[in-house]
MIDO-449377 format. One record per residue: residue in one letter; x, y, z of N, C-alpha, C in turn. Coordinates in steps of 0.001 Angstrom, whole numbers, plus 500000, padded with zeros to 6 digits. Each point is the difference from the previous one (the first is absolute). Example, Ala and Ser with C-alpha at 12.3 -4.5 7.8 and 13.67 -1.06 7.14 Angstrom:
// residues 2
A513190494310507800499110501190500000500900501200500000S499650501050499280500820501190500060499230501090500730
//
This chain:
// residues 436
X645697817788806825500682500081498712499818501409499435X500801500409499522500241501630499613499133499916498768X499465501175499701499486500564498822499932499320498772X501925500033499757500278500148498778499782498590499518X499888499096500682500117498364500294498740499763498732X499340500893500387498155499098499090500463500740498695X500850500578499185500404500778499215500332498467498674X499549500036498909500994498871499103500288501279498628X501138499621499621500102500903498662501798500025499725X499933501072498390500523499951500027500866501521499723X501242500316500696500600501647499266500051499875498721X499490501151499314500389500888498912500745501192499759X501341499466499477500677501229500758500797500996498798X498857500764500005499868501349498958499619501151500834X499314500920499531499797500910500647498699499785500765X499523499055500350499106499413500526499628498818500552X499596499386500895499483498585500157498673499703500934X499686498466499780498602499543500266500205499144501045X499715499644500364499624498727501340498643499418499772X499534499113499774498303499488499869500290498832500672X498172499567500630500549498985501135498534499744499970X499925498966501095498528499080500121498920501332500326X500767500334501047498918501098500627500970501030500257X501150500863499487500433501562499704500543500316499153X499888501007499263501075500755499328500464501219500539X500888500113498751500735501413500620500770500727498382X499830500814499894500800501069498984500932501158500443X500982500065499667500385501376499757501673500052499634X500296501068499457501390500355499667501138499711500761X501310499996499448501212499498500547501161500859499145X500664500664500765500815500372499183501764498989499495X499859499326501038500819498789499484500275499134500849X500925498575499321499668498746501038500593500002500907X500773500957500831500310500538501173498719499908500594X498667500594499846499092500498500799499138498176500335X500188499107499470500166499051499936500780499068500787X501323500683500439500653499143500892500848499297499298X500849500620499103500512498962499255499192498769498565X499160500666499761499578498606499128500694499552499088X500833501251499608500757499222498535501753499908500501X500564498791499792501255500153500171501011499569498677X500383500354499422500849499568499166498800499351498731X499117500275499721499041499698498914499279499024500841X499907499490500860499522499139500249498307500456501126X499331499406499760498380500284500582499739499604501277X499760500775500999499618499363501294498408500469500457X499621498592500257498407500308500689500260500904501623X499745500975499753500143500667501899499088499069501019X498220500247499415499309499410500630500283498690500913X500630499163498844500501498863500077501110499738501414X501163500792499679501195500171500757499466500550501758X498854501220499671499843500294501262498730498868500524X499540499133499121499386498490500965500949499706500591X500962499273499523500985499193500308500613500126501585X500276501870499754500340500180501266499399500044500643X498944500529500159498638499899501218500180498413500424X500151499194499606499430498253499769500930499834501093X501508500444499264501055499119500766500690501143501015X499430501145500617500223500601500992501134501112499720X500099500467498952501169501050499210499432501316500163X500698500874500145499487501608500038499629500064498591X498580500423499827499461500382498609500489501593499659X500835500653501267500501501188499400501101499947499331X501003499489500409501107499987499323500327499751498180X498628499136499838500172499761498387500474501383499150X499507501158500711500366501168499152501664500237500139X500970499632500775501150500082500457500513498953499262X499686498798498849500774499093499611500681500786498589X501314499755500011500679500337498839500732499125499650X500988500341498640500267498921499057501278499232501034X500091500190500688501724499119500643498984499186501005X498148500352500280499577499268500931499688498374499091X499678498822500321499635498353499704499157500264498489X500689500181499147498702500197498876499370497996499331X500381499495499646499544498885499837499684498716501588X499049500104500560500158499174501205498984498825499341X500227498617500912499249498978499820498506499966500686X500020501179500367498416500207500358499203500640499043X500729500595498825498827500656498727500330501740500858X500505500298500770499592501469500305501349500159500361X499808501938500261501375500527500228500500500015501436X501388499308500712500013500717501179501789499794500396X500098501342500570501060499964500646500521499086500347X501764499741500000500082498547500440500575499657501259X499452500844500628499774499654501265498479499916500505X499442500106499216498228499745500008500168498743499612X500434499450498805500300498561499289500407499290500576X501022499950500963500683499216500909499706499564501349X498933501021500303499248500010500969498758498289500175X499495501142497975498663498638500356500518498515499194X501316500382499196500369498469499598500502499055501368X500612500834501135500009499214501462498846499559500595X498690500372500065499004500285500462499665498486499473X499728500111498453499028499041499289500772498190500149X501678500601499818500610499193500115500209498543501384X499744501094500671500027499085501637498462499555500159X498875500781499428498722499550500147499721498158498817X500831500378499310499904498429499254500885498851500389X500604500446500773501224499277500566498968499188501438X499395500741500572499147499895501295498865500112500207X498875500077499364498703499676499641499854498438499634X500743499653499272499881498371499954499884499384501512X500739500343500246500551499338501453498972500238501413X499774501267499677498568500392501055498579498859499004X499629500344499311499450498441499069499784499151500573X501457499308499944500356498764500538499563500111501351X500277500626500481499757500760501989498855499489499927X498766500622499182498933500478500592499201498385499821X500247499659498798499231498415499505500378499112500941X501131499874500414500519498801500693499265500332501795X499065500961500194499254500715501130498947500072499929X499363499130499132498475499935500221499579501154498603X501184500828499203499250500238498584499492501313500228X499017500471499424499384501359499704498706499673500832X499356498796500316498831500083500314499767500915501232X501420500561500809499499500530501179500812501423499866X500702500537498424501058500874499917499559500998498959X500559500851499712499876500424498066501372500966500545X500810500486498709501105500610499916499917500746498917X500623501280499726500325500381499365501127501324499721X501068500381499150500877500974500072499492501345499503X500489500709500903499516501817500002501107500499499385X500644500293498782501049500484498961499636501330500416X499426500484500272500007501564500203500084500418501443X499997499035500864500620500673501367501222498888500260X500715499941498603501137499642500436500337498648499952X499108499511499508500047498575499784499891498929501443X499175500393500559499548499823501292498951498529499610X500595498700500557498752498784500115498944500410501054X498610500248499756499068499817500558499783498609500369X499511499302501064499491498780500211498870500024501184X498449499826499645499187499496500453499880499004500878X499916500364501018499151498557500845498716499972500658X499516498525499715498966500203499889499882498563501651X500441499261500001499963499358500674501288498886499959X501186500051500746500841498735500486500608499680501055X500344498742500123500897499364501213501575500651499763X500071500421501360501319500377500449500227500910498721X499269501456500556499688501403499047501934500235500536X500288500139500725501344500835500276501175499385499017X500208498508500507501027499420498555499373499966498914X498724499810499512499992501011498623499844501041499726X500977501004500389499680501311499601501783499960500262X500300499426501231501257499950500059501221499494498787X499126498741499254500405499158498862500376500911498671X498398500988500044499643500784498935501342500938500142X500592500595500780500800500981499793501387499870499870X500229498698500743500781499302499558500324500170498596X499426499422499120499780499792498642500336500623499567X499001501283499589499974501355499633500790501014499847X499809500113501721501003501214500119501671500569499731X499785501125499466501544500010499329499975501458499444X500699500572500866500372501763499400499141500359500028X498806500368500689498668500743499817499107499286499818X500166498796499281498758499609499210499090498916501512X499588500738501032499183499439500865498968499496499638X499290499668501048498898499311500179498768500265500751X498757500561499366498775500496500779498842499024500754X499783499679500972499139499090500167498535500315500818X499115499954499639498293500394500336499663498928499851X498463500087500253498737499158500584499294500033498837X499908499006499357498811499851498760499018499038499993X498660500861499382498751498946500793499444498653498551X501080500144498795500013499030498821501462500014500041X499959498858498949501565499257499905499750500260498592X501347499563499474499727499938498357499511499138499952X499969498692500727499115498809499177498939500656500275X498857500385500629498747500832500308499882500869499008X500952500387499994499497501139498411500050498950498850X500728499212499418500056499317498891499133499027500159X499344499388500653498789499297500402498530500967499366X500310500985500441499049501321499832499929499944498348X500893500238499834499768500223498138499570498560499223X500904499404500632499325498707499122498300499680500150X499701500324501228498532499968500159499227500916498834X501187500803499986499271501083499368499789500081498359X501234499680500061500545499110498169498302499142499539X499507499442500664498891499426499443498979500838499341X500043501173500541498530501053499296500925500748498914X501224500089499753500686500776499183499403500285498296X499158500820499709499877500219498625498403499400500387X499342499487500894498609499182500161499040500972500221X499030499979499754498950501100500767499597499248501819X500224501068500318499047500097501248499469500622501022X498854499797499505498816500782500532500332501676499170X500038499638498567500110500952498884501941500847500530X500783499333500488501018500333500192500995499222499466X500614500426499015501502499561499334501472500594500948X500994498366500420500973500764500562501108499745499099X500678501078499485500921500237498834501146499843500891X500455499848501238501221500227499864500358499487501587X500738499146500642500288499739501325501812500301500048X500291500558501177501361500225500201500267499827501706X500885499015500033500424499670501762500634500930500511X499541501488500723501063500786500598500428499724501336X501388499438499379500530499324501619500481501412501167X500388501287499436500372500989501346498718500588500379X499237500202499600498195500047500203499485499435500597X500288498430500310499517498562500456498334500238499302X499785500416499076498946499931498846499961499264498509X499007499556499680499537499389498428499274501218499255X500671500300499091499240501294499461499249499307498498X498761500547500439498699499392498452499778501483499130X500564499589498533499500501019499223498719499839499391X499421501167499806498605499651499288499721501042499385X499392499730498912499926500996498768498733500652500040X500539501661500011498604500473500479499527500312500934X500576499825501544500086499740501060498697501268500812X498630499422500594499095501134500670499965499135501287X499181501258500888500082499370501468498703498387499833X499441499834498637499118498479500281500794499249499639X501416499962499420500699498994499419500425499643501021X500971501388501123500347499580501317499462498951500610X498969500657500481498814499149500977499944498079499704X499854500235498306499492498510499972501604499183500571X500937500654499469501272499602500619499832499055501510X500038501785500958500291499546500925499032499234500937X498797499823499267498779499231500534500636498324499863X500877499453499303500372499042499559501631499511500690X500671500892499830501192500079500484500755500371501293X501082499193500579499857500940501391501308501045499626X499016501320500424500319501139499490501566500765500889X500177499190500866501361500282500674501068500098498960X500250498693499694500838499593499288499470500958498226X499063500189499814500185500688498585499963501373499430X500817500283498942499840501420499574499590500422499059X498857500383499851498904500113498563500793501514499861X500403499611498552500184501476498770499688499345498935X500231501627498793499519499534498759501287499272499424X499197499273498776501465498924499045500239501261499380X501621499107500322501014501388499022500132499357498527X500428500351499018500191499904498694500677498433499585X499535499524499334501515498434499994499911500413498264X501574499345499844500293500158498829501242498953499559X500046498964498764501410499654499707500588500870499471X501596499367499430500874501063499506500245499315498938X499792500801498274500538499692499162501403499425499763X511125502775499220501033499740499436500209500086498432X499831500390499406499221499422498756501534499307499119X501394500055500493501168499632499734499325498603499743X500809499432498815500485498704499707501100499266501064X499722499078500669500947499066500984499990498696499927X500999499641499710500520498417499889501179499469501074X500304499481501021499005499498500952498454500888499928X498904499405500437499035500305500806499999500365501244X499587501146500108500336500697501704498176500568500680X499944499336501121498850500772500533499829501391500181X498703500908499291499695501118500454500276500649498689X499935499232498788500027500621499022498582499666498918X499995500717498843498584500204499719499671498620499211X498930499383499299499612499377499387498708500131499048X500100499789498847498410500016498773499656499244500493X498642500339499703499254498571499305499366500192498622X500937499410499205500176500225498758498100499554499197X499385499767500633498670499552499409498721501103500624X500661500957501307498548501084500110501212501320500237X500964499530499597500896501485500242500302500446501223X499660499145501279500036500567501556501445500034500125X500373500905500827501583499169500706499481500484501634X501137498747500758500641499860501077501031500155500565X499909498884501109501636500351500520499965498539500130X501667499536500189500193498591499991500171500055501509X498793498905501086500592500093501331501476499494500596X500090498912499235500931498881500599500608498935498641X500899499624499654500485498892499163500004498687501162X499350498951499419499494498258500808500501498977499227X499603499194500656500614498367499198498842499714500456X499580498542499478499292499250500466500345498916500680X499132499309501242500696499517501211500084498679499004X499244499026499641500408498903499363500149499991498657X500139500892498842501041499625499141500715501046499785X501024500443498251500999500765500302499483501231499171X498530500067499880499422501635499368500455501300501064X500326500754499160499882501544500867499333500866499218X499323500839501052499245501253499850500237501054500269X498805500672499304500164501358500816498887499917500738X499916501102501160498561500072500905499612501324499776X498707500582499857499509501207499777498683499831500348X498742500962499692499151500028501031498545499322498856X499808499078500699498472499196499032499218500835499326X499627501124500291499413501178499299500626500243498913X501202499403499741500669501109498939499880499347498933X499007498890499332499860499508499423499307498812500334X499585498615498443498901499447499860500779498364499991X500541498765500377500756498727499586499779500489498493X501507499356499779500264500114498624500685501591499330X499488501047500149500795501565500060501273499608499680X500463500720499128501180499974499999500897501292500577X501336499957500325500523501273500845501127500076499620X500641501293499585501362500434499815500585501148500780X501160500278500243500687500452500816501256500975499414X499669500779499499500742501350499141499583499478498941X500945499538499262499848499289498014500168498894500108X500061499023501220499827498471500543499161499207500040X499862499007499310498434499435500620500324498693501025X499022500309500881500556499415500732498880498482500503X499336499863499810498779498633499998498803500404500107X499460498848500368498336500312500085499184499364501129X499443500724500104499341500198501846499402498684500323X500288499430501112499805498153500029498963500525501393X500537499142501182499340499907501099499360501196500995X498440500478499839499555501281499977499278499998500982X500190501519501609498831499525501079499604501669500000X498654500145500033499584501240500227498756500197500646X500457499237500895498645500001501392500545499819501630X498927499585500542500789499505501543501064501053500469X500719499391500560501595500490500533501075500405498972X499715499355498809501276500578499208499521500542498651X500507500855499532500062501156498386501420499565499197X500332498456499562501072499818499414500020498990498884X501374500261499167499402498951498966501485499791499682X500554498923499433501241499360499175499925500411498601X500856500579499189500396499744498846501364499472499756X499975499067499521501000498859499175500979500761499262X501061499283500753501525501128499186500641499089498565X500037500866498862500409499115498575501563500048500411X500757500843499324501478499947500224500587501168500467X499322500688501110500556500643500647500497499822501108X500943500502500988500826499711500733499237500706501506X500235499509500583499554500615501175500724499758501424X499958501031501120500165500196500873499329500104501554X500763500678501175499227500322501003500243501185500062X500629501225498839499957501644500795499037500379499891X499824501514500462499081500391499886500143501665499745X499475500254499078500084501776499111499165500684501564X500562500860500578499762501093500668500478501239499478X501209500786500053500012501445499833500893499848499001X500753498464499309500431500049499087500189498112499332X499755499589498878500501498531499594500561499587501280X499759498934500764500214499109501176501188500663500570X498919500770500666500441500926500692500013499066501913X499054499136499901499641499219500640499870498438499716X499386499008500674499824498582500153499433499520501069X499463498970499742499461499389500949500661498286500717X499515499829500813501394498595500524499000499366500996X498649500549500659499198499323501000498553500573499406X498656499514500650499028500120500195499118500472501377X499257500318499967499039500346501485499086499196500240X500375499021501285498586499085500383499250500494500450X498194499651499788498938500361500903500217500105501509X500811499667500568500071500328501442501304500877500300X500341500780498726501230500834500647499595501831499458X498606499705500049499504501596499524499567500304500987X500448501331499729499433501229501427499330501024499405X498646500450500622499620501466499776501233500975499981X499753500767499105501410501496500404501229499595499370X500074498774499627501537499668499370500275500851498689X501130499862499365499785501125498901499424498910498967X499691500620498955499799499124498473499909501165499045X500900499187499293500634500719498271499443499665498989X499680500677498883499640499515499269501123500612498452X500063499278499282501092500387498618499030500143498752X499357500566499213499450499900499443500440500842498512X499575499408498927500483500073498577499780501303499391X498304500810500748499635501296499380500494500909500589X501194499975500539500632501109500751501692500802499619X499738499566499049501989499326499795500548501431500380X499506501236500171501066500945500819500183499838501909X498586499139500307500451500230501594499113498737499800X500296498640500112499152498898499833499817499316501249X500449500110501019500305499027501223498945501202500888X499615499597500848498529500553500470499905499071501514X500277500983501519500047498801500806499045500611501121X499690499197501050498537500529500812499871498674501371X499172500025499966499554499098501307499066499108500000X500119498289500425498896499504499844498709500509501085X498302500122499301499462500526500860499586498452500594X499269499396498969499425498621500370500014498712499712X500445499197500513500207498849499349498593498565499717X498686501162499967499276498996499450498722501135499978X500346500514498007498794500826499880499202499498498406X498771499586500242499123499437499431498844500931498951X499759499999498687499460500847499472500186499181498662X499018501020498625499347499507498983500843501288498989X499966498889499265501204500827498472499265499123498569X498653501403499390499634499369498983498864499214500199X499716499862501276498850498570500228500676498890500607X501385499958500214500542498787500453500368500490500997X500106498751501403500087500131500918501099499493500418X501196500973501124501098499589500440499998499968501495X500939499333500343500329500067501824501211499632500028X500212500538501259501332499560500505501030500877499182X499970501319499569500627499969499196500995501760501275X501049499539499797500563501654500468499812501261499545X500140501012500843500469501599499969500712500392500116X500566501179499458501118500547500374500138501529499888X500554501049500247500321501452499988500576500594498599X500438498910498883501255500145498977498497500418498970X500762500727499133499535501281498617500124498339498874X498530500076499463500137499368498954499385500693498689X500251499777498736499560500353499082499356499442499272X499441499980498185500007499268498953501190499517499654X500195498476499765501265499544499299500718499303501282X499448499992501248500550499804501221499450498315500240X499240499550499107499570498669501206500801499217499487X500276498849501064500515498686499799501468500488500298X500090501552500696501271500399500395500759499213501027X501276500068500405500226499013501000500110500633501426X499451500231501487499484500017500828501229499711500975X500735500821500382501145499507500957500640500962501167X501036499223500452500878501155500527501823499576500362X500453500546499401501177499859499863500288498575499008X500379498749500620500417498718498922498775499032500446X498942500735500760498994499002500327498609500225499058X499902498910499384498220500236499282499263499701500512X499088501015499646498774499993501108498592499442499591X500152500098498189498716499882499999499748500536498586X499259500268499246499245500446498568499146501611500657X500122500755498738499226501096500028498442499392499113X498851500675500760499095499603498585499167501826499744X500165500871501064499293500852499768500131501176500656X498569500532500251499774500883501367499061499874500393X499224500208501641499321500755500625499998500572500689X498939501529499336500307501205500424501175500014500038X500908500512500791500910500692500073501515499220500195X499778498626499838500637498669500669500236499398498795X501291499615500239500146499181498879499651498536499913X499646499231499668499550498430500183500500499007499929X500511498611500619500840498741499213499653498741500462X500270499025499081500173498916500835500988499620500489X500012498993501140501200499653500898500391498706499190X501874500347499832500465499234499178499965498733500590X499827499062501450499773499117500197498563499533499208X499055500833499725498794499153499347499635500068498538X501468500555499658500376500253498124500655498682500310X500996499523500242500993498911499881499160498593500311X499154500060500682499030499355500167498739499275498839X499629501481499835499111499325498856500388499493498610X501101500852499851500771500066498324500814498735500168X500258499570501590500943498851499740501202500171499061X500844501194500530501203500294499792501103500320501056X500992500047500005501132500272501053500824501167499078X499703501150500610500966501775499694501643499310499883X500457500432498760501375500027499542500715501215501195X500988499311500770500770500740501066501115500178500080X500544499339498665501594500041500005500587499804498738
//
């Protein structure tokens, strides 16, 4: 990963700007947002840092950003700038990968499952399926099956020898999930993450010396694990008036002054209440919440532990929908959901969020689909990662890609943005997402 990657911040674009970050900074002069690469187009603010992740992520020349001008893609559904033949490129890319990842899914479960496999997509060499094997019957028709599937205009298929499966790694953490936040043997583990292209479980620990190591790997089998230090966790604290209700726009809480983002508009499965969904943090049962000069109910069914960061507030007489505010008022919508068995490492994930309203849509890569850690003293699991820029004002954002929801924003770590998976929001809240 390049340099600039460990970089978080933001341009200041005067006769000067800053960059500050976990571990670099940087100062110095600019004589204008040319030297920048374009940051400013038409009044409008672009994160570079940001834009040149994106491309690194999803396999784009990070040179060319200096070559984009105003006739190049200025509003794209990825949050960044690109040529539209860069745009067309990866809306084919992402497009055929959701179309056919289900289906390899389906492939792989109906074959004996992950216990002998793990998979995941490489967006930066092209959107290339990696697939692990670790051990099966009649290796040639499945690999033969696999490409089958898959393959289509480039988007091949890599296949190696792996000595864990994902179930082996997710076995791994859950073992591991038990000491999470516990002492032992004077060692606290703050933070577990399943890295499936690693075929590693990575343990954060705060503070991290070679005796913390040791007691680790005296305990653990150290193949499978990757001791670093815990990175930072944090929750996240449109401002237009909207009637319909549209996801990805902001919300009070008219009783501690916080706002959000609205993830999703719900019904409830057995009677005829609707909600809104936003992130359990963002308030206390009972809170009340408004939505520009709207008020809009008060916070009912609340989870802020385990697997999910979500909560219901009760709609009075407002109207609601399934769009969803990206780069402009439902600009977007949603019409399906993402099941637990149709996620892939490397897939993209978006996020829309309320504290952004000049470039609000923010998109990246899932890293993991089961990373475990402590927010406040409370303890979560199971909860995803992803590559997407979050802010203050961002949680309870809605988590997607294209008309598919993916899931709730609740935060960050380190450098990752955080969510729960909307199968285990719909679940606990015992609601069904408004889709039409």
């Amino acid at each position: 990963m390049k340099k600039f990657l460990k970089f978080i911040g933001v341009f200041v674009l005067s006769t000067s700007f800053v960059i500050t970050g976990s571990s670099h900074a940087y100062s110095g002069s600019i004589n204008s947002s040319s030297d920048l690469g374009l940051a400013v187009v038409e009044n409008k603010n672009y994160d570079i840092l940001k834009e040149l992740k994106f491309r690194d992520e999803f396999g784009l020349s990070t040179m060319s950003i200096n070559s984009l001008t105003l006739d190049s893609v200025d509003e794209t559904e990825f949050g960044v700038r690109l040529s539209k033949m860069e745009e067309d490129l990866i809306s084919s890319r992402i497009t055929h990968q959701s179309k056919t990842l289900p289906l390899v899914d389906e492939f792989i479960e109906s074959n004996g499952g992950y216990k002998n496999v793990l998979a995941y997509i490489d967006q930066r060499s092209g959107g290339v399926l990696n697939v692990g094997i670790k051990e099966i019957e009649n290796e040639v028709k499945f690999k033969t099956n696999i490409e089958r599937i898959y393959g289509y205009n480039g988007n091949h298929v890599n296949f190696f020898v792996t000595e864990y499966s994902e179930q082996d790694l997710n076995d791994f953490h859950d073992k591991l999930v038990e000491y999470l936040d516990r002492d032992l043997n004077g060692v606290k583990i703050a933070e577990i993450v399943v890295n499936v292209p690693e075929q590693k479980v990575e343990v954060g620990i705060k503070e991290l010396n070679e005796e913390k190591r040791r007691v680790l790997e005296a305990v653990f089998n150290t193949d499978m694990l990757l001791i670093r230090e815990a990175r930072e966790t944090q929750n996240h604290d449109r401002n237009t008036t909207f009637n319909p209700l549209q996801a990805g726009v902001r919300i009070t809480n008219t009783n501690t002054g916080g706002g959000c983002t609205i993830g999703f508009l719900a019904k409830a499965r057995t009677t005829s209440s609707n909600f809104v969904v936003t992130a359990g943090h963002c308030g206390s049962a009972g809170n009340s919440f408004k939505q520009g000069s709207n008020n809009i109910g008060s916070m009912g069914a609340r989870y802020n532990s385990g697997n999910v960061d979500a909560a219901t507030v009760g709609l009075s007489s407002l109207s609601y929908s399934n769009d969803l505010y990206t780069s402009t008022s439902r600009a977007g919508h949603f019409d399906t959901v993402q099941g637990t068995n149709n996620e892939f490492v490397g897939e993209m994930i978006c996020l829309s969020g309320a504290s952004s309203p000049n470039n609000a849509v923010s998109c990246g890569v899932l890293k993991s689909k089961a990373t475990s850690t402590t927010f406040n003293g409370v303890n979560f699991t199971g909860l995803r990662t992803a590559t997407y820029s979050t802010t203050a004002g961002d949680s309870g954002g809605p988590v997607y890609y294209s008309t598919i929801l993916k899931g709730v924003n609740k935060g960050y770590i380190g450098t990752d943005g955080i969510y729960s998976h909307i199968s285990n929001v719909l679940s606990k809240l015992d609601v069904e997402p408004i889709l039409n």
